[in-house]
C-alpha positions in Angstrom: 12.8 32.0 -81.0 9.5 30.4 -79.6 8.6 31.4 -75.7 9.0 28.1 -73.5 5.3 28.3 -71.9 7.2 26.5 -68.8 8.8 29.8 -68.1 8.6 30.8 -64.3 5.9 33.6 -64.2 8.6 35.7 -62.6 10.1 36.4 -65.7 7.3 38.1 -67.2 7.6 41.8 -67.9 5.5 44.0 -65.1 5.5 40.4 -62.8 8.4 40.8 -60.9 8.9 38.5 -57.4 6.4 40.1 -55.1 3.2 39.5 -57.6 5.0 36.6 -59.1 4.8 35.0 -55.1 0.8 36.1 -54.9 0.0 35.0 -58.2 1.9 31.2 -57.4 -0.2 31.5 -53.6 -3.2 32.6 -54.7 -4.0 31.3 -57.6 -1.6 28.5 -58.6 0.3 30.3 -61.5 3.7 29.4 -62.0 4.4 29.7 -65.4 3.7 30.9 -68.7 1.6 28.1 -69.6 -0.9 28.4 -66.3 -0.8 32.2 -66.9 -2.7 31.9 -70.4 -4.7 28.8 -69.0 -6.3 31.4 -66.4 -9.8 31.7 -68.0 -12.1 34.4 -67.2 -15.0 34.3 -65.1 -17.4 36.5 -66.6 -17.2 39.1 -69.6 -18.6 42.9 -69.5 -19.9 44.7 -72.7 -17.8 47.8 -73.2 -18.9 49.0 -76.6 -22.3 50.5 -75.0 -22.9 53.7 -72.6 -25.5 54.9 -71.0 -27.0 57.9 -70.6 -27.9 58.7 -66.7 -31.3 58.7 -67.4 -31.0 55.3 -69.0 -29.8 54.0 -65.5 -31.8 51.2 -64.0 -31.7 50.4 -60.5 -30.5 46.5 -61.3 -27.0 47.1 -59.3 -25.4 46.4 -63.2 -21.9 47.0 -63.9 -22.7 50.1 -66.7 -20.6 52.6 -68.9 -21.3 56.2 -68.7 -19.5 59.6 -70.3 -19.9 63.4 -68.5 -18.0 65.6 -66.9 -17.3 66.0 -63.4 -19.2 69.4 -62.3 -18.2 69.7 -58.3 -16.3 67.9 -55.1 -17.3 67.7 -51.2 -16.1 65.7 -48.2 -19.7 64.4 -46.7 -18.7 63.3 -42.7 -19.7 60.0 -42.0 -19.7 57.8 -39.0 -15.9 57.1 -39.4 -14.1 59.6 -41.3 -15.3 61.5 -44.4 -16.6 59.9 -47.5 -15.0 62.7 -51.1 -18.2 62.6 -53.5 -18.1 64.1 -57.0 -21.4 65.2 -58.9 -20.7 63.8 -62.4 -23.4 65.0 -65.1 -24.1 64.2 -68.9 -26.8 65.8 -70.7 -29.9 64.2 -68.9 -29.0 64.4 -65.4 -26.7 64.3 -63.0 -25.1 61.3 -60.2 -22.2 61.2 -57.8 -19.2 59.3 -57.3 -18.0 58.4 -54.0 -14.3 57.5 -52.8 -14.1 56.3 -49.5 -10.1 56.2 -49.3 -7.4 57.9 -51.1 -9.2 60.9 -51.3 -6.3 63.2 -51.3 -4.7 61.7 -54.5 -8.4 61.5 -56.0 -8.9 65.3 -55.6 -5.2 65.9 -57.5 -5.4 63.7 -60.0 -9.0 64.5 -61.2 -10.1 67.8 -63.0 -13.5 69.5 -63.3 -15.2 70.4 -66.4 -13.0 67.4 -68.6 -14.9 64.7 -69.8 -14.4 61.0 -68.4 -15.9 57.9 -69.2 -16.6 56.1 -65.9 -16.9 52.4 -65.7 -18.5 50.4 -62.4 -21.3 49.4 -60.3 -24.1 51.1 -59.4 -26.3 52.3 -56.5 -29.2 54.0 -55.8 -29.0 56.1 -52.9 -31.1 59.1 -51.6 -33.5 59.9 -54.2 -30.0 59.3 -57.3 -28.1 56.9 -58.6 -24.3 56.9 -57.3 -20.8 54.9 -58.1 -18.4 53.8 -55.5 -15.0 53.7 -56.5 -15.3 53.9 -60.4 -12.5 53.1 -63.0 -11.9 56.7 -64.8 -10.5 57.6 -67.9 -9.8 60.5 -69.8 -12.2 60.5 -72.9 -9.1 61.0 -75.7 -7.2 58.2 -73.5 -10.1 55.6 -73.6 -10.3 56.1 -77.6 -6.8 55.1 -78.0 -6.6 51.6 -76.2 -6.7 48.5 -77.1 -10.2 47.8 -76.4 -11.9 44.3 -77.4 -16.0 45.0 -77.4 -16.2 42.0 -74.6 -13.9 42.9 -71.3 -12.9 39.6 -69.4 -13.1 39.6 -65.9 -10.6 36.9 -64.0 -10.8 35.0 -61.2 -9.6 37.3 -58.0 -9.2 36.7 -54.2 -9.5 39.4 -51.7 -5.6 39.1 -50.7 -4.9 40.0 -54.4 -7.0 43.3 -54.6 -5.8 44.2 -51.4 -2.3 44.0 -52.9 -3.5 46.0 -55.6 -3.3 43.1 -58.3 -7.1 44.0 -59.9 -8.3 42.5 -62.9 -6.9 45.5 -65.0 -3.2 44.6 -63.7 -4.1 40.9 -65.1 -5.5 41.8 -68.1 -2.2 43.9 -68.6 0.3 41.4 -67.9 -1.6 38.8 -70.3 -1.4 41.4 -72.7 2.3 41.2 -72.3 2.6 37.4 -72.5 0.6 37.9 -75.6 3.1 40.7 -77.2 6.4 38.1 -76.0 4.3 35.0 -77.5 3.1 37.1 -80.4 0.3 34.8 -80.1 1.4 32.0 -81.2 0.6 28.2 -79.8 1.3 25.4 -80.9 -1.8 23.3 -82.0 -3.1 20.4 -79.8 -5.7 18.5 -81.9 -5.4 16.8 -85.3 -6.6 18.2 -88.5 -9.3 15.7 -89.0 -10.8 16.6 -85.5 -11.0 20.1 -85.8 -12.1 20.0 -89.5 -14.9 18.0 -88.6 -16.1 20.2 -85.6 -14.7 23.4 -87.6 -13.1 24.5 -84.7 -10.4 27.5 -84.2 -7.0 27.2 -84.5 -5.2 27.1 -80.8 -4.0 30.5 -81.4 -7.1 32.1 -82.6 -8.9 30.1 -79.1 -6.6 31.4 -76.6 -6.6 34.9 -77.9 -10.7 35.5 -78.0 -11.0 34.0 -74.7 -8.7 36.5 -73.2 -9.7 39.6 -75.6 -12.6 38.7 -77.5 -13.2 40.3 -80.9 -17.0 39.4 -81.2 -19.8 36.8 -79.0 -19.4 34.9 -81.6 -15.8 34.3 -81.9 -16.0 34.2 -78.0 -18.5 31.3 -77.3 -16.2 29.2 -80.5 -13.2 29.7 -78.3 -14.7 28.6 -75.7 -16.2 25.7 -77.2 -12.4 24.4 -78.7 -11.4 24.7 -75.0 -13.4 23.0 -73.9 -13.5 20.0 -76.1 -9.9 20.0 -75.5 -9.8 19.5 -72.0 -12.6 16.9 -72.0 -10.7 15.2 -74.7 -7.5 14.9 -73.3 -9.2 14.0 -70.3 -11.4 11.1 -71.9 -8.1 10.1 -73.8 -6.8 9.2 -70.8 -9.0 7.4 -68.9 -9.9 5.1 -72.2 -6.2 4.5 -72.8 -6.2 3.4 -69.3 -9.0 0.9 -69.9 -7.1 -0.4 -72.8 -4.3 -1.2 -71.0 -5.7 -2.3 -68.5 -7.8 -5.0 -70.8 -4.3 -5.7 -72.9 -1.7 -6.1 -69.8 -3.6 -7.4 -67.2 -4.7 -10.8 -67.9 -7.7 -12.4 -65.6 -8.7 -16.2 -65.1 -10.5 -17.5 -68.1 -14.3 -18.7 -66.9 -15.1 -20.2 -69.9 -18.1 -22.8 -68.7 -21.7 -22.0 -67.4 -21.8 -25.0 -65.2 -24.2 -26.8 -62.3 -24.3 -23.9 -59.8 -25.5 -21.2 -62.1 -27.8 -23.8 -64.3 -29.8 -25.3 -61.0 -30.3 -22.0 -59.2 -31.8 -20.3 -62.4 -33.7 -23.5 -63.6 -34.8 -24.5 -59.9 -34.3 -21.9 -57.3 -34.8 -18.7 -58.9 -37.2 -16.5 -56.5 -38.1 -14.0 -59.5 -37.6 -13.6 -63.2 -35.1 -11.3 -64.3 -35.8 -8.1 -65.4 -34.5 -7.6 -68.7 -32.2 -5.2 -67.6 -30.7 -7.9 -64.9 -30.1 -10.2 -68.1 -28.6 -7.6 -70.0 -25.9 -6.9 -67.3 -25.4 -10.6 -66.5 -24.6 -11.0 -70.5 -22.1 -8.2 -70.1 -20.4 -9.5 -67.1 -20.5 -13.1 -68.9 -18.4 -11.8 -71.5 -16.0 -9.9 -69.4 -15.4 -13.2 -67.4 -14.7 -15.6 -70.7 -12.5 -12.7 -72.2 -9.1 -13.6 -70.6 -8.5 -10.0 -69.3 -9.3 -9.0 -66.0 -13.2 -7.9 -65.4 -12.9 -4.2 -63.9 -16.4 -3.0 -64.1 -19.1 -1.3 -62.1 -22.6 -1.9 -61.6 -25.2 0.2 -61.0 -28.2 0.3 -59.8 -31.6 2.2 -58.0 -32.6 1.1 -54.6 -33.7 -2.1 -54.6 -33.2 -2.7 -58.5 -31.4 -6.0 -57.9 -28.2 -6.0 -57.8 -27.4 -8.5 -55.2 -28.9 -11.1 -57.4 -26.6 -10.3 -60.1 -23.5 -10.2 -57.9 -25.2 -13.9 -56.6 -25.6 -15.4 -59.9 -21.7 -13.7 -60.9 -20.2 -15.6 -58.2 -21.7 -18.9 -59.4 -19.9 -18.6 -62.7 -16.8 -18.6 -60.7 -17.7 -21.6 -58.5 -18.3 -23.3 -62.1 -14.9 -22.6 -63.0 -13.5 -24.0 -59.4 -12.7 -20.3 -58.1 -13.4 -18.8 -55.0 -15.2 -15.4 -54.5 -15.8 -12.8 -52.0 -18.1 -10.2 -51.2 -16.6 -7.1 -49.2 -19.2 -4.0 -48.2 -18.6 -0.9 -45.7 -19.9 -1.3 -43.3 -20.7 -4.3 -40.4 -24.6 -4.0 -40.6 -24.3 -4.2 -44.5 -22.1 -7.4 -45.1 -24.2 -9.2 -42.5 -27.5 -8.0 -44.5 -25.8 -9.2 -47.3 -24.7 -12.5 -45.3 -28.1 -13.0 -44.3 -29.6 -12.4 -46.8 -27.9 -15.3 -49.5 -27.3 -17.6 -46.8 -30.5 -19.2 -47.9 -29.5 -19.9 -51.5 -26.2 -20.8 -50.4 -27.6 -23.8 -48.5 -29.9 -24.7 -51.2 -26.6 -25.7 -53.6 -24.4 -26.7 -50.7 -22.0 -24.1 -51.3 -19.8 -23.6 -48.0 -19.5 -19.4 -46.9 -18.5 -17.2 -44.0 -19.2 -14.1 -42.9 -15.5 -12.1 -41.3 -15.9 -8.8 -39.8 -14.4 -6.6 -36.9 -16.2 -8.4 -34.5 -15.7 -12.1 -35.5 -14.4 -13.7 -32.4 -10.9 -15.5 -32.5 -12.1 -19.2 -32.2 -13.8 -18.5 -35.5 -11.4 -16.4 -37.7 -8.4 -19.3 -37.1 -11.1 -21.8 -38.7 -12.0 -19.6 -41.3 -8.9 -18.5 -42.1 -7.5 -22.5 -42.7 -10.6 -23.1 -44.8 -9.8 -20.3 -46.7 -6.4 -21.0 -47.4 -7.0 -24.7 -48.5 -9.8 -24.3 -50.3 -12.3 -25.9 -48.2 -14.5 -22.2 -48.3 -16.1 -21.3 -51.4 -17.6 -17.8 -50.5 -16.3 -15.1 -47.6 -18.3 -12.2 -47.2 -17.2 -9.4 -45.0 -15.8 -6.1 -43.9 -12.7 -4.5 -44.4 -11.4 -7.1 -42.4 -11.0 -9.0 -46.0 -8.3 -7.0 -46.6 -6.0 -8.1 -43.9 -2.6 -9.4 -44.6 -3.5 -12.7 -42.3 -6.9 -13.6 -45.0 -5.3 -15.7 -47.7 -7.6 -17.2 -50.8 -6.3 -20.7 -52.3 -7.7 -18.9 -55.7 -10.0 -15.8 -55.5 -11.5 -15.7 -58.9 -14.1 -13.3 -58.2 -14.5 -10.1 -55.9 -17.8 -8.0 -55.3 -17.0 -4.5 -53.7 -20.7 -2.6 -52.6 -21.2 1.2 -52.5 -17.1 1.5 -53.6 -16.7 5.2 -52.8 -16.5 4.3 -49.7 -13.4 2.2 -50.0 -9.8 3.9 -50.9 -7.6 3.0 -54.4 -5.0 1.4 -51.8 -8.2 -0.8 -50.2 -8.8 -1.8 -53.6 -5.8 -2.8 -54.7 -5.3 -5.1 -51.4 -7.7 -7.8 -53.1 -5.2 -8.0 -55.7 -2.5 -9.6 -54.0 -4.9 -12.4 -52.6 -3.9 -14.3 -55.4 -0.3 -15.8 -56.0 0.0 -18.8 -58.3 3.4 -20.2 -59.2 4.2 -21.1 -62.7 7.6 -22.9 -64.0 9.5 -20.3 -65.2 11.6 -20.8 -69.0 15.2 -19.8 -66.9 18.1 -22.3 -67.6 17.9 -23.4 -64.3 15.7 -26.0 -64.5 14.1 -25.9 -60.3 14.0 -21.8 -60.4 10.3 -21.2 -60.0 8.8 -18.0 -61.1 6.1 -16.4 -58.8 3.1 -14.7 -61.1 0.5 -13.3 -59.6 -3.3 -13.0 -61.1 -5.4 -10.7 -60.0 -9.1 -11.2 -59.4 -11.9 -10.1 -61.6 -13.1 -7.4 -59.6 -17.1 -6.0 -60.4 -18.0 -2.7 -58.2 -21.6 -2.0 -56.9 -23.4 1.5 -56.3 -26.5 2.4 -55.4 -25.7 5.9 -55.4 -26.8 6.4 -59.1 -24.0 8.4 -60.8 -24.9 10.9 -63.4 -23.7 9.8 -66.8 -21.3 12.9 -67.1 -19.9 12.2 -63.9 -19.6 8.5 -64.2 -17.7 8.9 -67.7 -15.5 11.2 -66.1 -14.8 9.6 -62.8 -15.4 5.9 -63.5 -14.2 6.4 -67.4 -11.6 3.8 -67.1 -14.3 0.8 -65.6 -17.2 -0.9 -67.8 -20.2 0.7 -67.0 -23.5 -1.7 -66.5 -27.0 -0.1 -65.4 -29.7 -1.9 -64.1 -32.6 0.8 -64.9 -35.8 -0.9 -64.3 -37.2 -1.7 -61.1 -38.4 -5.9 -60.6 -42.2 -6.5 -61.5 -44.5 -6.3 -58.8 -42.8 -3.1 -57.2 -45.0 -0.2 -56.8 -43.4 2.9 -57.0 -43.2 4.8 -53.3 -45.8 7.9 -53.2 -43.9 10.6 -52.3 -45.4 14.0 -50.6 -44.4 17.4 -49.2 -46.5 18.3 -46.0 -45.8 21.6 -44.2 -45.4 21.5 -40.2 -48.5 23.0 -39.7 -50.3 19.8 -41.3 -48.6 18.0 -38.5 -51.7 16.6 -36.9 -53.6 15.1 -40.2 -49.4 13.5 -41.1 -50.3 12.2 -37.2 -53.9 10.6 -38.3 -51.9 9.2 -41.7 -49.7 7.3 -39.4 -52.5 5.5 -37.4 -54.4 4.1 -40.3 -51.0 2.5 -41.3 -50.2 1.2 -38.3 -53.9 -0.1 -38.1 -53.4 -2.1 -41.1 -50.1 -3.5 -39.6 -47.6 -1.4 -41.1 -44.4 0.4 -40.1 -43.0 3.8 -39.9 -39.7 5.7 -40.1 -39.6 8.7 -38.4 -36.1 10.3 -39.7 -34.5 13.5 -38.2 -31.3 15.7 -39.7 -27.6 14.8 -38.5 -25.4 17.4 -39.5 -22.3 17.2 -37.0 -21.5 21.3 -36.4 -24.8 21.3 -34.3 -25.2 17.6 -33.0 -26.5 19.3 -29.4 -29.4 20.4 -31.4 -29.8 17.8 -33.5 -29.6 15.7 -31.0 -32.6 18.5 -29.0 -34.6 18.1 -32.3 -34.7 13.7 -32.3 -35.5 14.0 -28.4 -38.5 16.7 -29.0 -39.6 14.7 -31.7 -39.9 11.2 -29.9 -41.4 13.0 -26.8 -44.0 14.1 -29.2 -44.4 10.8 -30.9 -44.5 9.1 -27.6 -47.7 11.5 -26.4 -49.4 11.3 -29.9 -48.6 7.2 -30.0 -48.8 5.9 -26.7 -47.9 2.7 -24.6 -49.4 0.1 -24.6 -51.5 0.5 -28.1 -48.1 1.5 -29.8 -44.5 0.3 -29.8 -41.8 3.1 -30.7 -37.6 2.5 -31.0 -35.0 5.1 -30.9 -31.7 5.0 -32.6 -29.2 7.4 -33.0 -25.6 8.1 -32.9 -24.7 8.6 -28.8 -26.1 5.1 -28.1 -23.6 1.9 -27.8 -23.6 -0.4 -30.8 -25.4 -3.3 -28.6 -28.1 -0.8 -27.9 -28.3 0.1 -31.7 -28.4 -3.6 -32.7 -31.1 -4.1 -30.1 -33.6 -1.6 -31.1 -32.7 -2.1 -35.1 -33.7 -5.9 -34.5 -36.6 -4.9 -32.6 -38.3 -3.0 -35.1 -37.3 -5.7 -37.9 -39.3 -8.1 -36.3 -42.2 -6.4 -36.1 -42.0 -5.3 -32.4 -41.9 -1.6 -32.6 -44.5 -0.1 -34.8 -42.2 3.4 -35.0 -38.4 3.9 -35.1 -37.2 7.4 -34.5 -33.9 8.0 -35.9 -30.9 10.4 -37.2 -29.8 8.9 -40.8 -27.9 6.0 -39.3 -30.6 3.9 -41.3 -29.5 5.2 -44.8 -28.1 2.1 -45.4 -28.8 -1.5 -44.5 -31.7 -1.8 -42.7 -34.2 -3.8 -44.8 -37.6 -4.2 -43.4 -40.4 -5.3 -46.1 -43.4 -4.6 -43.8 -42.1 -0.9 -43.3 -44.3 0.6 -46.0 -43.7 4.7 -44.4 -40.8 6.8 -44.0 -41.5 10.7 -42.7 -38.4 12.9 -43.0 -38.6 15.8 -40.6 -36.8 19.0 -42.0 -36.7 17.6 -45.1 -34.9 20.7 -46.1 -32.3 20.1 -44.4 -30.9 17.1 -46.5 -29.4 16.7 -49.7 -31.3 15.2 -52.4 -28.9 11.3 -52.8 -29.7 11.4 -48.7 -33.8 11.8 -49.2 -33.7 9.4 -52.0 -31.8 6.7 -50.0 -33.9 7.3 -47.3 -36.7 6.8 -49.1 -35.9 3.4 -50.6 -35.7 2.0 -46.9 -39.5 1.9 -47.4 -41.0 0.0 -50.6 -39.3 -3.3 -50.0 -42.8 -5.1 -49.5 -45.6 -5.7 -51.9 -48.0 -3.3 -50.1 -48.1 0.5 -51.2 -45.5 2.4 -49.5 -45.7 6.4 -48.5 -42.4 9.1 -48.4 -43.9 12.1 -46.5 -41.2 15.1 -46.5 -41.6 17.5 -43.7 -40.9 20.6 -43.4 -41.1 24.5 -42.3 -42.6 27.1 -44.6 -39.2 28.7 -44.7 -37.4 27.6 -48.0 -34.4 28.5 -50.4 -34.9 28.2 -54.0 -32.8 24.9 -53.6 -34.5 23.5 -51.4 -38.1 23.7 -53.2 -36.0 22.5 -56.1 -34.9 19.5 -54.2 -38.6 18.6 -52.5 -40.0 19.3 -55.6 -37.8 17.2 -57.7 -38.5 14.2 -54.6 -41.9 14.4 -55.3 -42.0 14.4 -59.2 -39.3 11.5 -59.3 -38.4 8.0 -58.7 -35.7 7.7 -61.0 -32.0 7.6 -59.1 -30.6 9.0 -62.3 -32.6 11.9 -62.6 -32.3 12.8 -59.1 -28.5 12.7 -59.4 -28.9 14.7 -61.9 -30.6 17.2 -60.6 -28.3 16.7 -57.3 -25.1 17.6 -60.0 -26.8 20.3 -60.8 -27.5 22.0 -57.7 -24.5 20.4 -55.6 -21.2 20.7 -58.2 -19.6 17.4 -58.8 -17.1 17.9 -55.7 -19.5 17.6 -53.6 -21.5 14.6 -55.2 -18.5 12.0 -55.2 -17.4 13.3 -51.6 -14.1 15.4 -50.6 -11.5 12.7 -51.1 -12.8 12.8 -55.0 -13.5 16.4 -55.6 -10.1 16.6 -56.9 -11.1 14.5 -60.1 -12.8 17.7 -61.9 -10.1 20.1 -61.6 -11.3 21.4 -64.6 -10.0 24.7 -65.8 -12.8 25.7 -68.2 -15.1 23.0 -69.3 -18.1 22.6 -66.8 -19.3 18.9 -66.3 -23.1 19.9 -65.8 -23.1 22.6 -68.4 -21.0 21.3 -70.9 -22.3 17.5 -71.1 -23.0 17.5 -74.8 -19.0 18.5 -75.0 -18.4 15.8 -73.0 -19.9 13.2 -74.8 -18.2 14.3 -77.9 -15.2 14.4 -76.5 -15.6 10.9 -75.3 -16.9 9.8 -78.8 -13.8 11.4 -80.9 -11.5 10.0 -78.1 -13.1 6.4 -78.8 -12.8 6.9 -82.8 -9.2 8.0 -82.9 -7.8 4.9 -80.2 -9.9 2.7 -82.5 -8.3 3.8 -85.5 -4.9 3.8 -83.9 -4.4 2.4 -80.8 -0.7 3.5 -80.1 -1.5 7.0 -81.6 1.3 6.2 -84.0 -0.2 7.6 -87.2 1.4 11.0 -88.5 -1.8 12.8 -88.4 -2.2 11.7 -84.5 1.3 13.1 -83.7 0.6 16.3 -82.1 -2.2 14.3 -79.9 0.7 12.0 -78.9 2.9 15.1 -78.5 0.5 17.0 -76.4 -0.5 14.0 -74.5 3.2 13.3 -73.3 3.3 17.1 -72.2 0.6 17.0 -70.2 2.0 13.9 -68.2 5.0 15.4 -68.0 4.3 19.3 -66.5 0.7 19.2 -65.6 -0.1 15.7 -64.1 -3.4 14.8 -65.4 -3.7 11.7 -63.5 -4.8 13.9 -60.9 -8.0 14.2 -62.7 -8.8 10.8 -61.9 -9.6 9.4 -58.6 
């Protein structure tokens, strides 16, 4: 009989209910199955020992074989420490105990020889080993002993308890002996012929007890692709049913509004990479399912024309659309700034936030209902159960991350269209609801990895080139002591009618220093730049909204030649004549935050400057981050880099960390796994859609489980 993998852990030989309890606390195993899916961290070599004269002073986990030669208590500041002097035949080291001495001293015996396994020290002129794992030298011959020792995750709770990684590596042992070693097999023949991968079996048991490196890193690699397949699977089966249930409106005609504004009103040409993604959306729109897809973009790459020039397919096809972004500064940026092509085609929009007054909302609300309004751009405040659409064809969401599934999913039920239902009774009217195309904007690059992970069930389009004409923002690390020549840099700007950004740190823990810093800073700004030659505004977070408003608009039009702030200017502040931004303790940011920052400036034709600050005191991850800043302009490559440094938790923000709950695959090391995970999981749902062919059963099979006892949908946001 075959061991049910969903077996309570409790039931596994040497478990038992008190480490059965720790095991479920700590470390979220509750069965069989989440037992052998606990991977190891790390892997020690245990075929080689050392000699003591081999020893290096590297603090390396090493193997050595002697005899112990002597004992003495040393007194130390509280209690006494028991060291042993072990020797082989170069030289001699100690081992030190700092509890259970007494059962140390009666279980151990001079002049037998051990092999002695741990970390080591060097300490008074020798090398020493706290706490080592002994064995008898007859005893260590006769175990089961791979050449490669996994080490497993741990928390301190479970050492105190006593639950060390040899307790673990015993009771996997055991569910090896009650298993025999036998799993059942996940992927299809054709898959793991092609990529020659190990059986399931032959995976699980050299990950846990490794017979060679080799055998180990193939393990690891069928894992792997496993997970990420499974996972891809999943999102791209989404996608298709999304695309095969969920039928959208039909914009089948290119009409007046789109064909004057390009022919007539167009401010630029398109980069090619702007007509690429208006082709794709174009084809989304005409394909009778609904468009889900998201669009992104570098700062200042151009997406709001594409979201403009999206929206006038739908007027073509007599819909109404709607623009929603995060924040009140941003959707009346984005108000602002179409208004003017709006007007020049006579197409009727409103702008609905928090603060629209009462008068205003009643009127926009009516129009909205009966179809008078053509385009609403707003808030959140879109979302309200009072904002009705006569027939929303068409919603833009910006910088989506920061808007919830349940947000999203509000737009959907805008729409309610009632078609005569086929029920015998002939004035029975059916209610069927459409939901709107929906296209998503970021100007947070995504790295490829992460986007196929997290976004893997949306179209992805990328606008990657910048519009002609844009110089590219020179970017330079200065030191603090260079203060005075950054100072002298500033002048000759503002001489040639330019203007700066001074930007100081946020980070909430210390906002009384923080705060300190931005108030230093614009003391020392206002004696370097002073009234009347020079203009400065301050913004930052303990000042009223009016106040904010009122400096923000200021600057914008020209009358403030310097605006201190904290980050509250990440987003939505476009000025075009602002061609400098200095960021003081640069190091003190991550890398997305300096990169926004720094596309604040650059909006204007003129040459634009991004000086980064900082003190001479720096982590290894920090010069990584400056350094990366100053080589690169490309979004991508800094989110890269930013995945890299950061882990993908961090990048998509706490609410999505969640999505790579991965248990061994890595989505920054392993993105060449990823991608041919994604690729196989494309081939196979291309071949056979439903997974109904009997060499796909035992994908279908596994894919059911998985739903079933481990809920993958928790990988995806």
């Amino acid at each position: 009989m075959s061991v049910n993998l969903q077996t309570p852990i409790d039931y596994l030989k040497g478990v038992g209910p008190n480490r059965a309890n720790l095991l479920r606390s700590e470390l979220g195993i509750h069965t069989y199955q989440d037992l052998i899916n606990l991977f190891p961290n790390r892997y020690i070599d245990r075929t080689k020992y050392y000699k003591i004269n081999q020893l290096q002073r590297n603090n390396a986990e090493v193997q050595v074989v002697g005899k112990i030669t002597g004992f003495r208590e040393v007194a130390q500041k509280r209690g006494k420490r028991l060291v042993a002097d072990f020797r082989d035949d170069t030289g001699v080291m100690e081992l030190v105990w700092f509890r259970g001495q007494k059962w140390i001293r009666e279980s151990l015996k001079t002049g037998q020889t051990y092999v002695i396994f741990g970390k080591t020290n060097w300490f008074n002129g020798k090398f020493n080993m706290p706490h080592p794992e002994l064995e008898l030298l007859p005893e260590h011959k006769k175990n089961l002993r791979t050449s490669m020792q996994a080490i497993y995750p741990s928390t301190e709770k479970l050492a105190n308890k006593g639950i060390s990684n040899r307790v673990v590596t015993k009771i996997m042992q055991q569910l090896f002996l009650e298993t025999k070693g036998r799993f059942s097999e996940t992927l299809s023949e054709t898959i793991r012929g092609e990529l020659k991968l190990l059986s399931k079996s032959d995976a699980l048991f050299n990950v846990h007890f490794p017979k060679s490196p080799e055998l180990l890193s193939r393990s690891q690699f069928r894992l792997k692709f496993e997970e990420l397949f499974y996972i891809q699977l999943q999102l791209i089966i989404k996608n298709l049913i999304h695309k095969s249930k969920i039928k959208g409106f039909i914009f089948d005609k290119v009409g007046d509004y789109f064909n004057t504004f390009y022919n007539s009103h167009l401010p630029f040409d398109l980069t090619n990479a702007q007509k690429r993604v208006l082709k794709e959306i174009r084809q989304d729109l005409g394909s009778n399912a609904q468009m889900n897809r998201l669009l992104q973009g570098d700062v200042g790459s151009g997406k709001t024309i594409v979201a403009f020039m999206s929206m006038l397919m739908g007027l073509d096809n007599g819909f109404q659309c709607c623009l929603m972004a995060p924040t009140e500064i941003l959707s009346v940026q984005h108000y602002n700034g179409l208004l003017e092509w709006f007007n020049k085609l006579n197409i009727s929009v409103s702008l609905l936030t928090g603060s629209s007054k009462t008068s205003e909302r009643k009127e926009i609300l009516e129009n909205l209902e009966n179809g008078n309004l053509q385009i609403l751009v707003g808030t959140h405040a879109l979302l309200e159960d009072k904002v009705k659409f006569k027939n929303l064809g068409l919603a833009i969401i910006d910088e989506q991350h920061r808007f919830g599934v349940k947000q999203r999913s509000k737009l959907w039920e805008k729409n309610k269209k009632e078609t005569p239902s086929h029920s015998a009774d002939k004035n029975e009217m059916k209610t069927e609801s459409y939901p709107p195309h929906v296209l998503v904007m970021s100007a947070t690059p995504i790295p490829r990895t992460l986007a196929m992970s997290v976004y893997g069930d949306l179209d992805i389009s990328v606008i990657d080139e910048l519009p002609a004409g844009r110089k590219p923002i020179k970017t330079v690390h200065r030191y603090d002591n260079n203060r005075l020549n950054v100072f002298k840099f500033m002048k000759d700007e503002i001489a040639k009618g330019r203007q700066i950004y001074v930007v100081y740190p946020l980070i909430q823990e210390s906002e009384k220093m923080d705060y300190k810093d931005l108030m230093d800073g614009y003391e020392s700004i206002s004696r370097e730049f002073p009234m009347p030659n020079y203009q400065i505004s301050i913004v930052h977070g303990k000042m009223k909204a009016a106040d904010k408003d009122y400096e923000m608009q200021r600057f914008a039009e020209g009358k403030t030649n310097i605006m201190v702030a904290t980050t509250v200017i990440e987003v939505g502040v476009n000025v075009p004549n602002a061609s400098v931004m200095v960021i003081e303790s640069a190091e003190r940011f991550g890398l997305s935050q300096l990169h926004q920052l720094r596309g604040r400036v650059g909006r204007g034709a003129e040459q634009s400057y991004c000086i980064l600050m900082t003190s001479h005191k720096l982590s290894n991850d920090s010069k990584t981050r400056l350094e990366t800043m100053v080589r690169s302009s490309d979004g991508f490559e800094i989110a890269e880099v930013d995945l890299k440094l950061r882990g993908p938790g961090d990048i998509m923000g706490t609410q999505q960390s969640g999505v790579l709950n991965l248990r061994i695959a890595d989505i920054v090391k392993d993105k060449d796994i990823l991608e041919q995970a994604r690729y196989y999981a494309k081939m196979v749902l291309k071949l056979d859609p439903s997974l109904a062919l009997p060499e796909h059963q035992v994908i279908l099979n596994t894919y059911r489980q998985m739903g079933k006892y481990r809920n993958i949908w928790n990988y995806i946001s």
